[in-house]
BAGUFI-302943 format. One record per residue: residue in one letter; x, y, z of N, C-alpha, C, O in turn. Coordinates in steps of 0.05 Angstrom, whole numbers, plus 32768, in hexadecimal, padded with zeros to 4 digits. Example, Ala and Ser with C-alpha at 12.3 -4.5 7.8 and 13.67 -1.06 7.14 Angstrom:
<pts>
r|neast|nnorth|nup|caeast|canorth|caup|ceast|cnorth|cup|oeast|onorth|oup
a|8108|7F8E|809C|80F6|7FA6|809C|8108|7FBE|809C|811D|7FBE|80A9
s|8101|7FD3|808E|8111|7FEB|808F|8102|8001|809D|810C|8017|80A1
</pts>
This chain:
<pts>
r|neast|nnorth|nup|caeast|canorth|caup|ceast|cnorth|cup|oeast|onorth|oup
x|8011|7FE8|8000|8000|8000|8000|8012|8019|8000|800D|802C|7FF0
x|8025|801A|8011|8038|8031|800F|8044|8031|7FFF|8050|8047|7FFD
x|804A|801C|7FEA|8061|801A|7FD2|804B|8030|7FBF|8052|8047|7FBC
x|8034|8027|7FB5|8025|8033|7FA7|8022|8050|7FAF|801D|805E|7F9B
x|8024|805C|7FC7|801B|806C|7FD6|802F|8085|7FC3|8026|8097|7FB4
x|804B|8080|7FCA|8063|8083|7FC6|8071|8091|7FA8|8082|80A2|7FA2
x|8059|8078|7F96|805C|8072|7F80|8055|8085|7F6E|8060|808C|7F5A
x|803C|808E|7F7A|8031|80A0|7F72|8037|80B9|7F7A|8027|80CA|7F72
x|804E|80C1|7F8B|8056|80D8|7F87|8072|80E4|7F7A|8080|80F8|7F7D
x|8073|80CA|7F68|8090|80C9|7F5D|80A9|80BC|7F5E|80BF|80BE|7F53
x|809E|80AE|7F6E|80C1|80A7|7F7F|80B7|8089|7F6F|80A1|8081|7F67
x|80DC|8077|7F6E|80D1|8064|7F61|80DA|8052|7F82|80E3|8060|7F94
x|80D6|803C|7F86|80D7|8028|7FA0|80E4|8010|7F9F|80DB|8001|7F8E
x|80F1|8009|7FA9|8101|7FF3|7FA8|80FC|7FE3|7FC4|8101|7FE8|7FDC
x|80F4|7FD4|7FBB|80E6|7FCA|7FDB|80F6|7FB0|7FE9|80F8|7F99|7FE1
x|80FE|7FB9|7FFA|8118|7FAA|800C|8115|7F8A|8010|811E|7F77|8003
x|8108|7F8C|8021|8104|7F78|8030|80EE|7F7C|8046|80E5|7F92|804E
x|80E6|7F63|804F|80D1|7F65|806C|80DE|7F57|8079|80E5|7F41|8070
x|80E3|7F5D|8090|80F0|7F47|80AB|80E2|7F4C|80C1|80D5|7F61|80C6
x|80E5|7F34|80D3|80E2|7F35|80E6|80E2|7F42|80FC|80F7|7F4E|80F8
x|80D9|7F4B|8116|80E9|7F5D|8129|8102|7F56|813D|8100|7F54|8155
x|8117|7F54|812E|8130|7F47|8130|8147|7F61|8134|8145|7F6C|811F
x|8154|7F69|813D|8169|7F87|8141|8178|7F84|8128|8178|7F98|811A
x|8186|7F6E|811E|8198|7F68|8118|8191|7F67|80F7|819D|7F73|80E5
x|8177|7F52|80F6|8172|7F53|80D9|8166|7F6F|80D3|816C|7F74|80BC
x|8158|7F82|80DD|8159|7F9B|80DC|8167|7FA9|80D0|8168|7FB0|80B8
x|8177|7FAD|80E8|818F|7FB8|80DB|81A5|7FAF|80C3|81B9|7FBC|80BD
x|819E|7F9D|80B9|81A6|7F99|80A3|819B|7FA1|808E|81A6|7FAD|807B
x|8179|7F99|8095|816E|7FAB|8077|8173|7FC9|807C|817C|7FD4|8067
x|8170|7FD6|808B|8178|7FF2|808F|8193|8005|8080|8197|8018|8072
x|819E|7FF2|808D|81BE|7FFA|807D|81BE|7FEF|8066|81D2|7FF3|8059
x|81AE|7FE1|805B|81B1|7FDF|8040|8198|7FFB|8031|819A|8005|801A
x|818A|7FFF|8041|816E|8015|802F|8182|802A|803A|8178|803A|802A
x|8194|8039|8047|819A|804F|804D|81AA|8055|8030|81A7|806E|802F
x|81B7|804D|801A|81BA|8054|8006|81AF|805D|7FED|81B9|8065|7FD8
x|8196|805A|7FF5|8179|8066|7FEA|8177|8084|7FF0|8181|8090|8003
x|8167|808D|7FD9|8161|80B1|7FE5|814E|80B6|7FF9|814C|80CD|8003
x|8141|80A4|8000|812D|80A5|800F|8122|808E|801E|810E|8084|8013
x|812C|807C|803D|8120|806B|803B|8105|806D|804E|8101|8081|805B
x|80F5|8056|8050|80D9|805D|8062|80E1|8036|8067|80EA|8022|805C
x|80D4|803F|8081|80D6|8022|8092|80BE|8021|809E|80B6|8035|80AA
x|80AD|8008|809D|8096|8011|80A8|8095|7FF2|80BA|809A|7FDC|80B1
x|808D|7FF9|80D1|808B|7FE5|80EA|809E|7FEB|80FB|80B0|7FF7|80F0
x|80A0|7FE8|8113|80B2|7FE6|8128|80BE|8001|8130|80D6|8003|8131
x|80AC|8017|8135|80AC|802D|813C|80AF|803D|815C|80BA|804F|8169
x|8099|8023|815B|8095|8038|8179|809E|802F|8190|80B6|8031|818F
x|8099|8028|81A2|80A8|8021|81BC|80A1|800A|81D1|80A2|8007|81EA
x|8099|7FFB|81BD|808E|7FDC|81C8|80B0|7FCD|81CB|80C6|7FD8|81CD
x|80AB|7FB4|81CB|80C4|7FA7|81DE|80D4|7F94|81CA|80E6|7F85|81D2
x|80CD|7F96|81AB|80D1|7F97|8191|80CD|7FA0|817B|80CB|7F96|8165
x|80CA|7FC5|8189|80D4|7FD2|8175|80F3|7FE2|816D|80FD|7FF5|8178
x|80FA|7FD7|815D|811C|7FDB|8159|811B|7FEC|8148|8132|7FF6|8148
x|810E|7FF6|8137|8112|8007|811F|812F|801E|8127|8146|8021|811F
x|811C|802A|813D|8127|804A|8146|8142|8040|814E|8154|804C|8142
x|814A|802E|815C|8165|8027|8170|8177|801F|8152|8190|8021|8154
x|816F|8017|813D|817B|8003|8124|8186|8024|811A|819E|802A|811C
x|816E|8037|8110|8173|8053|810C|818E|8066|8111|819D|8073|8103
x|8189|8060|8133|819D|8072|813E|81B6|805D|8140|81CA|806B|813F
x|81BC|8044|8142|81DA|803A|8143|81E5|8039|811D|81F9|802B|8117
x|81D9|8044|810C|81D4|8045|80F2|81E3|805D|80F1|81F7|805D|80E2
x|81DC|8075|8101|81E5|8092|8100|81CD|809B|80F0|81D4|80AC|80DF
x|81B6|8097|80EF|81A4|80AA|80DF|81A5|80B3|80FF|81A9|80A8|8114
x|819E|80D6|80F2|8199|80ED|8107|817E|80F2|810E|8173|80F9|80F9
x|8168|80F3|8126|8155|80F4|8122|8145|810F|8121|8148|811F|8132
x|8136|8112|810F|8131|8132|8112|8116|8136|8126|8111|814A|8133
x|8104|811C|8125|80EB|811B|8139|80EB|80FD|8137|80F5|80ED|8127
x|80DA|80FA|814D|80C9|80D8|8153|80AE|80DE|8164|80B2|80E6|817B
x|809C|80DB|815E|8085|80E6|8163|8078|8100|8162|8087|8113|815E
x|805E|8103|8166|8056|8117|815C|8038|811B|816D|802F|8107|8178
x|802A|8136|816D|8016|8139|8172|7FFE|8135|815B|7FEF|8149|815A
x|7FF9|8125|814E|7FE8|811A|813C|7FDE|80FC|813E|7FEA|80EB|814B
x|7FC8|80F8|8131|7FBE|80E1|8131|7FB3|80CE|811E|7F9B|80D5|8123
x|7FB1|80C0|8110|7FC6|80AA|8115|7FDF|80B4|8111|7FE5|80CC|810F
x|7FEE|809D|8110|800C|809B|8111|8021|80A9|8120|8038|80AE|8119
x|8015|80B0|8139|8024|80C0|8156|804D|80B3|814C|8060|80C2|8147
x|804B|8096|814B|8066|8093|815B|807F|8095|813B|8096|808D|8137
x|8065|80A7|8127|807F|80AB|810D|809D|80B5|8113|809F|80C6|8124
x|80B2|80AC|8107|80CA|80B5|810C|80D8|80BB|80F5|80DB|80A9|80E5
x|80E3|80D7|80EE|80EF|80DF|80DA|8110|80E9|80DF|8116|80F2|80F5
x|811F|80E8|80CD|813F|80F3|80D2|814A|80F5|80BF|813C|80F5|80AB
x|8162|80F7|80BC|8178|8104|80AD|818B|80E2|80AC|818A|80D2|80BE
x|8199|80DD|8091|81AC|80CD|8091|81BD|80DD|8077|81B5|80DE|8060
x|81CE|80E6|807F|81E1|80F5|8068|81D6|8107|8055|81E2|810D|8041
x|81B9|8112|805C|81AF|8125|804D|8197|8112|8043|8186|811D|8036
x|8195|80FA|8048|8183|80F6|8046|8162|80E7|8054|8164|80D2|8061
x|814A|80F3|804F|813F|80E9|805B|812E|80D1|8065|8123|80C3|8053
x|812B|80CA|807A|8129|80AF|8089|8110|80AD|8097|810A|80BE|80A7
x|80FD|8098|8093|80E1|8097|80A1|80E5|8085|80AC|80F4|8074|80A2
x|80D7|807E|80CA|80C8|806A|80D3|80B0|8073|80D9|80A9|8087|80E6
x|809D|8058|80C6|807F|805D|80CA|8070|804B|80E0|8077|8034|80E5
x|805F|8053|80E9|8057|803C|80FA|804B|8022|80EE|804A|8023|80D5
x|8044|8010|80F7|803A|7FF9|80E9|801F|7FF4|80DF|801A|7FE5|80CC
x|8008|8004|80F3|7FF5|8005|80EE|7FEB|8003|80CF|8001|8005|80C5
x|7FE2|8001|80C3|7FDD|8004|80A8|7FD0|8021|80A7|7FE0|8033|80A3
x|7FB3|8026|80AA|7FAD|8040|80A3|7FC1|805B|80AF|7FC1|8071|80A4
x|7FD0|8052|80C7|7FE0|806D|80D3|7FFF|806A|80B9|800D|807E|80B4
x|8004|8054|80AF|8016|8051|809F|800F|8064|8083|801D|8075|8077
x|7FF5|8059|807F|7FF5|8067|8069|7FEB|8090|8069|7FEF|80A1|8058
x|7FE1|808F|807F|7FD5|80AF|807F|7FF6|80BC|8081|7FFD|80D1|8077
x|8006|80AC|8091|8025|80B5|809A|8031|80C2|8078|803B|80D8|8074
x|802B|80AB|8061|8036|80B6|804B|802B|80C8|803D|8034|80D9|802D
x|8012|80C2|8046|8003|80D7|8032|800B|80F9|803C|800F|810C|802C
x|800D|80F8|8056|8012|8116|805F|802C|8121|8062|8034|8139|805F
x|8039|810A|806A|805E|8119|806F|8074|810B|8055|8089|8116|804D
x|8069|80F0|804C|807D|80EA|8039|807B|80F8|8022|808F|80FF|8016
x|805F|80FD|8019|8062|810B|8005|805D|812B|8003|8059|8138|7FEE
x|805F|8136|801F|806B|8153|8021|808D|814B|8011|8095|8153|7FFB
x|8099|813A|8023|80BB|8138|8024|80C0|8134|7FFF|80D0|8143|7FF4
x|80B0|811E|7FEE|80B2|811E|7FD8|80B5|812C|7FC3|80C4|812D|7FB0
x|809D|813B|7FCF|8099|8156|7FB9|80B5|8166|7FC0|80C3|816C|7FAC
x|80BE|816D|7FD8|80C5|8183|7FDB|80E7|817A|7FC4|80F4|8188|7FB5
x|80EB|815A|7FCD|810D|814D|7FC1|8100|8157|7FA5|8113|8162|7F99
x|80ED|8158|7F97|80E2|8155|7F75|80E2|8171|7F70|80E2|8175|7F57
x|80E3|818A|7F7F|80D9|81A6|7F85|80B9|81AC|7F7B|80AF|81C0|7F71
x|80AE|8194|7F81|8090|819C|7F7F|8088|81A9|7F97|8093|81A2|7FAC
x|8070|81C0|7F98|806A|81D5|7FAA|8051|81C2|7FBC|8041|81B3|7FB2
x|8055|81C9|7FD3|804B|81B8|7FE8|802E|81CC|7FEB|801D|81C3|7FFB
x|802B|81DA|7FE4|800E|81ED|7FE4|7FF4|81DE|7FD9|7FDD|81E1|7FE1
x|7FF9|81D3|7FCD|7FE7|81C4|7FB7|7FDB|81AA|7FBF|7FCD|819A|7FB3
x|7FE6|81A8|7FDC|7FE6|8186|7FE5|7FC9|8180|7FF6|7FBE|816B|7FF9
x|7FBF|819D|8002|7FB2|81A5|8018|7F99|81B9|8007|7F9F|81CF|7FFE
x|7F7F|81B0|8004|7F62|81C6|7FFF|7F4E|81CC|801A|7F52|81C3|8031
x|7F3F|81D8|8013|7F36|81E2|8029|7F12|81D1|801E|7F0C|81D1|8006
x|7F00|81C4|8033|7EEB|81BE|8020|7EDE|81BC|8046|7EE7|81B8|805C
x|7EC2|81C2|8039|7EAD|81C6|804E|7EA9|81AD|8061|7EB1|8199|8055
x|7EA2|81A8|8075|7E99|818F|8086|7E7D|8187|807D|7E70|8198|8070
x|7E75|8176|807F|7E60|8169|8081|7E53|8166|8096|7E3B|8162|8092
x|7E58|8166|80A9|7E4B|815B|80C4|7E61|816E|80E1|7E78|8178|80E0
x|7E57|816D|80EC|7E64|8174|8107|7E76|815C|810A|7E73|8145|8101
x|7E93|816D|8120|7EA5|815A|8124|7EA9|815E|8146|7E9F|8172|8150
x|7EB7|814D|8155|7EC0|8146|816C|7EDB|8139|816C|7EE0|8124|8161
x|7EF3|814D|817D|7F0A|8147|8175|7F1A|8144|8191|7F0E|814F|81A3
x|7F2C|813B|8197|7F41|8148|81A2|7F50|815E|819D|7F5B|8164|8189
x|7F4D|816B|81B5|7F60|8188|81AD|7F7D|8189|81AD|7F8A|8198|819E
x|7F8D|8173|81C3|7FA3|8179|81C1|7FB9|8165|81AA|7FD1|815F|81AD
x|7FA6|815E|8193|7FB0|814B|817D|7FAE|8156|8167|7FA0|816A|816B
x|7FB5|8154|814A|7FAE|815F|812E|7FA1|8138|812A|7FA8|8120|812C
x|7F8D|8147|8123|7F88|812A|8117|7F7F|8127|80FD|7F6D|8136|80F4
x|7F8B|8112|80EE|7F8C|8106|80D0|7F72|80F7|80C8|7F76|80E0|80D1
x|7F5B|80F9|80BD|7F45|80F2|80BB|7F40|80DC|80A3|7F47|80E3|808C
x|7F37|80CA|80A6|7F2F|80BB|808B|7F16|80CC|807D|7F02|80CB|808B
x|7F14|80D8|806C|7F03|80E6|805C|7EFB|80DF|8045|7F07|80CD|8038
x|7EE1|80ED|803C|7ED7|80E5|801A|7ECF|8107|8017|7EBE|8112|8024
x|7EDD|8112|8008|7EDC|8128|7FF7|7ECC|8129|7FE3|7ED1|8117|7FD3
x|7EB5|813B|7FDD|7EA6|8138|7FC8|7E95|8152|7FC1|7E85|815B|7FD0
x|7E9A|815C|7FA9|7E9C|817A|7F9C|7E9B|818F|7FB5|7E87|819B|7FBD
x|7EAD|818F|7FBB|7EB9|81B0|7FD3|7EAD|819E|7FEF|7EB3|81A9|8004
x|7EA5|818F|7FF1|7E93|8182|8014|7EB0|816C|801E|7EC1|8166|800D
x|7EB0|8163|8034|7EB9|8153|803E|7EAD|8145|8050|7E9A|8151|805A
x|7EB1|812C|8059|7EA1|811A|806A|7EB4|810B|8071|7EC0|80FC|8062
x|7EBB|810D|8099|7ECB|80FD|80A4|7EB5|80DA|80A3|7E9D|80D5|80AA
x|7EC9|80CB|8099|7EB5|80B1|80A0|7EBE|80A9|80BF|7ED0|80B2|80CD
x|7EA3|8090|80C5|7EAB|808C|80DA|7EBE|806F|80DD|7EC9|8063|80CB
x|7EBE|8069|80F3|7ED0|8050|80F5|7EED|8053|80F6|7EFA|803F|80EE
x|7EFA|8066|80FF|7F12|807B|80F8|7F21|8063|8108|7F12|8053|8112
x|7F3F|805F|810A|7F4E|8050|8111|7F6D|8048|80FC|7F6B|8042|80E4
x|7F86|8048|810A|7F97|803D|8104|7F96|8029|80FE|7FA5|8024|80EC
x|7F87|8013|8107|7F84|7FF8|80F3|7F6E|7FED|80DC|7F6C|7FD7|80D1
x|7F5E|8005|80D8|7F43|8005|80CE|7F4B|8004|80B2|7F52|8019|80A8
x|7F4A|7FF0|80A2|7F4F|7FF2|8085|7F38|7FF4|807A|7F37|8004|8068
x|7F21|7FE7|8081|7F0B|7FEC|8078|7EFD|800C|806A|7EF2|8014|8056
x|7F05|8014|8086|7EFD|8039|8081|7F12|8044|806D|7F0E|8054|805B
x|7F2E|8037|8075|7F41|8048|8061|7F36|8046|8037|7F37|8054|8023
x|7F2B|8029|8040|7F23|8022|8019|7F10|8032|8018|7F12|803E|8002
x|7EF5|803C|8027|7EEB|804A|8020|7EEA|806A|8016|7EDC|8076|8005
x|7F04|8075|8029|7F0D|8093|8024|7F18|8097|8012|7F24|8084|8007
x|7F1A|80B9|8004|7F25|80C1|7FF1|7F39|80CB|7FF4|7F4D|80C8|7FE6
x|7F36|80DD|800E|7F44|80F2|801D|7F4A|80F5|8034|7F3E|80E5|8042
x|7F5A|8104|8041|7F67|8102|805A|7F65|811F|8067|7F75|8131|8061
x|7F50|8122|8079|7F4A|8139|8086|7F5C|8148|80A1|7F5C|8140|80B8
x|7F68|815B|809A|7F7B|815B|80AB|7F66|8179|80C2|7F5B|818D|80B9
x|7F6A|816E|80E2|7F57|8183|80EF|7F6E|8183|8108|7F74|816F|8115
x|7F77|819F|810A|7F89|81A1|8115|7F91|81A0|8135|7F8C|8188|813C
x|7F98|81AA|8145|7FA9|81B5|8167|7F8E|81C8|8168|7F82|81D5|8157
x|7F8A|81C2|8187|7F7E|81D7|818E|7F69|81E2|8188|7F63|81FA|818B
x|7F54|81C4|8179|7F3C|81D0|8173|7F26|81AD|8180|7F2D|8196|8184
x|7F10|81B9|8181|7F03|8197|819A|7EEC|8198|818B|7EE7|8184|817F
x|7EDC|81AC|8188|7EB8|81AF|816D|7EC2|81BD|815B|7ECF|81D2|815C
x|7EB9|81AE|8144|7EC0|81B3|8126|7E9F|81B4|8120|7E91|81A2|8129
x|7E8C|81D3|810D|7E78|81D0|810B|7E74|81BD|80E3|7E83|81B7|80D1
x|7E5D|81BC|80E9|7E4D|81B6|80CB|7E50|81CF|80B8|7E40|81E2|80BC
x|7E63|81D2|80A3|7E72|81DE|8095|7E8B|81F3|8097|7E95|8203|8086
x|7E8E|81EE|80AD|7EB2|81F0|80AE|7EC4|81EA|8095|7EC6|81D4|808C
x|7ECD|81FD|808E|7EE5|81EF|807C|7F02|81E7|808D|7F10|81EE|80A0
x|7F00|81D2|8079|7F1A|81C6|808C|7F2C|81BD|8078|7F22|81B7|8063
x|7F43|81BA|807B|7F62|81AF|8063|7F5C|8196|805D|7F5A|8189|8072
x|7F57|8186|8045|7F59|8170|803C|7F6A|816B|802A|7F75|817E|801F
x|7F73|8150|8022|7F85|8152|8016|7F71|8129|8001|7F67|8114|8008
x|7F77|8135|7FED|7F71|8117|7FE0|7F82|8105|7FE5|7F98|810F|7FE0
x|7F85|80EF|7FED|7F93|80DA|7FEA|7F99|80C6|7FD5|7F88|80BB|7FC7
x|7FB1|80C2|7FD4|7FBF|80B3|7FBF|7FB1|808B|7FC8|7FB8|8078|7FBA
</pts>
């Protein structure tokens, strides 16, 4: 799903390997994708008692520029520097995997291609009242449809179901808890 994701914003993919949660075979595929312009690792992120990604990362020397975030899905994303170039860990989840590319990998894409990152983000009306957390940005499974938007429900990092149904990815930011019935809010189509 992320190869395609990817695919479509240009980049071509060479897809490593899958292993196990092992330190060692890890780090092997790692140091082999760090010769890549860009690699993305997806699983073994966050801070369970076999996740090695990050520790594989830093004895690697990628530099980290963040690891987590105030957003939702994909809180425990981790991005950095390896000789100028940049480095993801995504979480495993599937839908937080994929909203992860749709919003930050292919900011990073465009920007290596000098495509303008303005274009990525519209503004389109709500459909319905919303209920949010305030102290999160949260990433919405959406269906966009002539200027309207509609958060679906069933929202979840493991929810594939909802993700096949959406078009778009509603982004509702920090610091806001009632969203009314036509609010415009930033959407973004999904790849």
């Amino acid at each position: 799903m992320i190869k395609c994701v990817v695919e479509n914003y240009g980049a071509e993919v060479v897809d490593l390997k899958k292993v196990e949660d092992d330190f060692g075979k890890i780090k092997f595929c790692v140091k082999n994708g760090l010769k890549y312009d860009v690699l993305v690792v997806i699983g073994g992120i966050s801070v369970g008692m076999f996740d090695f990604v990050k520790r594989v990362f830093e004895s690697l020397g990628v530099k980290e520029i963040f690891h987590k975030g105030s957003w939702r899905p994909g809180k425990p994303l981790f991005f950095g520097d390896f000789n100028g170039k940049p480095v993801f860990g995504l979480p495993g989840n599937p839908v937080a995997a994929y909203i992860i590319a749709n919003v930050f990998i292919k900011k990073c894409l465009n920007k290596m291609q000098n495509v303008s990152n303005e274009l990525m983000w519209e503004m389109n009306k709500l459909t319905h009242g919303f209920t949010k957390k305030a102290e999160v940005t949260q990433f919405m499974q959406s269906i966009v449809n002539e200027g309207k938007v509609s958060i679906l429900p069933g929202q979840g990092s493991h929810k594939i179901a909802t993700l096949a149904k959406s078009n778009a990815i509603c982004w509702l930011g920090q610091g806001v808890t009632e969203i009314k019935k036509g609010t415009l809010v930033k959407t973004m189509l999904s790849s």
